[in-house]
N, C-alpha and C positions, 0 to 999 in steps of 0.2 A: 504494500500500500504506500503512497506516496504518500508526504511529511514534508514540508517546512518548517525551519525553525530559522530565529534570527539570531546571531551570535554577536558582541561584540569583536573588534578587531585586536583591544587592548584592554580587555575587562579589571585588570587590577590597575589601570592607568589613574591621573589626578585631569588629565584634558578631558577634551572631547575628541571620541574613535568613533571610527569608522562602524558602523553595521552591516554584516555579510547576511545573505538571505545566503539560506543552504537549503540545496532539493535534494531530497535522497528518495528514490523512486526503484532500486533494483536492477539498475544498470550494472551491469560488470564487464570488466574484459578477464580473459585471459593470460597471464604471465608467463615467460619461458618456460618457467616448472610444472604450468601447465594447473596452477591454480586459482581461481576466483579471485580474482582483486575488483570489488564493490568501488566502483566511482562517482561520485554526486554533482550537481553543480554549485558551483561557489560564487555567488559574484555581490558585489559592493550595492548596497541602495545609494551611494552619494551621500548620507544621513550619518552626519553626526549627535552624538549624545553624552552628555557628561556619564560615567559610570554611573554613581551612586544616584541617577536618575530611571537606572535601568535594573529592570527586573526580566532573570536568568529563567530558568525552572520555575511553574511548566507553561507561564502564557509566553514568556519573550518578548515583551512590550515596555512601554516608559511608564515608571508610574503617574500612577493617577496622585499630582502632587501642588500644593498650591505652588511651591516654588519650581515648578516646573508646570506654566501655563499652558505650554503647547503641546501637554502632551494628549489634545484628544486630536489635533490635525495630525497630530504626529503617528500616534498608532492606527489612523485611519490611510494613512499613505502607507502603513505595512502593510495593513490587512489588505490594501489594492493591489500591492504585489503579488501576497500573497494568490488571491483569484486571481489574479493574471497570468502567474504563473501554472496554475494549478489548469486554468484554461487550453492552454497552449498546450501542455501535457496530454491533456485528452482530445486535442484534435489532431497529433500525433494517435493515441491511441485510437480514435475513429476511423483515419487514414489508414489502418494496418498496421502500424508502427510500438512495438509494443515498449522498446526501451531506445529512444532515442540517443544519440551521443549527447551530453551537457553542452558541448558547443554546438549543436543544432539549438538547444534551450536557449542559450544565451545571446544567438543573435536573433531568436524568434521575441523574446524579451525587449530585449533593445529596441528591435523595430517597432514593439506594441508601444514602448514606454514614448518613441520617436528622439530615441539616443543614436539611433542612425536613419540614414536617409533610405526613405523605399526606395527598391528599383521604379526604374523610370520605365514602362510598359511603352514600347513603340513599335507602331501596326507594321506589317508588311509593307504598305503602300510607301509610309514613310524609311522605310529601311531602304529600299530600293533607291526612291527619289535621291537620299541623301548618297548611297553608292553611287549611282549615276555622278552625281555633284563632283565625289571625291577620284572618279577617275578619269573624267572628262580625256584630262592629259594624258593620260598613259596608255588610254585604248585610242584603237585605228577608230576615224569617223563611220566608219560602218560599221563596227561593233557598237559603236554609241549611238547609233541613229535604230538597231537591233532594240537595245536597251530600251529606250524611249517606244518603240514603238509596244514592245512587250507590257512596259508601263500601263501604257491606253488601254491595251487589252482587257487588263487586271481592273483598271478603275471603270472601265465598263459593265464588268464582270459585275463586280460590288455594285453599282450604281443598279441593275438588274435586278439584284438582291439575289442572286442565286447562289454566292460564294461569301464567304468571311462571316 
C-alpha cells in the first residue's frame, strides 16, 4: 500500500529545514546479488519549518500552535501534495503501470505542481511547415516545391475532416 510521510531535512537542527515528502509505494529493483533493494521517492516540498514547530510521528505536520500562525496554510499545502501525489500514483496504476520508477513520480509531480514547463504539443501541420522553413537551403527546389505541395494535401485532408 502506498504511504506518504513528511520528514524533516534537519530535525534536530535550531533553523529552518527543508521538508522531504517520501512515497514509499513497493517499488524495488534488483541488486547484483540478486536481492530486493525497496526504493521510494524522495523529493523537497520547497517548505521550510522551524523544528520544534514540527511534529514527527504519526500525522507529520506543523503544529497547530499560536506561535506558529501559519501552520493551517501550511499543512494544507502538505496534504495537497500529499493527493497529488497519491493521484499521479494511481493513474500510473490505471494505465497498467503497477510500480513506476520515483523519477517517472517526480517529474509527473513537478509538472502537476508546474515546477516544470509542459511539453509544448505541436500538430503535424505545424511540424512540417516549420521543416519546410528550416530546410529551405539545403534541399534542391524541387524537393521543396514536393514538400509544399505534400503540405496542401494534408491541410486539405484536415480541412475535409476526414484525417487528424
Amino acid at each position: 500500500m502506498a504511504k506518504v510521510i513528511f520528514k524533516l531535512k534537519e530535525p534536530n537542527g535550531t533553523k529552518a529545514t527543508l521538508i522531504h515528502l517520501i512515497f514509499s509505494y513497493g517499488y524495488y529493483e534488483i541488486d547484483s546479488s540478486g536481492k530486493k533493494k525497496y526504493k521510494y521517492l524522495k523529493v523537497s516540498t520547497g517548505e521550510r519549518i522551524l523544528p520544534k514547530f514540527w511534529i514527527d510521528k504519526p500525522i507529520y505536520r506543523a503544529k497547530v500552535t499560536r506561535a506558529f500562525p501559519e501552520h493551517p496554510e501550511f499543512n494544507a499545502w502538505l496534504d495537497k501534495l500529499n493527493v497529488t501525489i497519491n493521484s499521479i500514483y494511481r493513474r500510473y496504476r490505471i494505465d497498467g503501470i503497477e510500480y513506476p520508477k520515483p523519477s517517472m513520480l517526480k517529474l509527473d509531480l513537478k509538472k502537476e505542481l508546474g515546477l516544470v514547463e509542459q511539453e509544448k504539443r505541436v500538430s503535424i501541420l505545424s511540424f512540417i511547415e516549420e521543416y519546410n522553413r528550416e530546410v529551405t537551403h539545403l534541399k534542391k527546389p524541387n524537393t521543396i516545391k514536393k514538400y509544399k505541395t505534400t503540405l496542401e494535401h494534408l491541410k486539405n485532408i484536415v480541412k475535409a475532416g476526414s484525417l487528424f
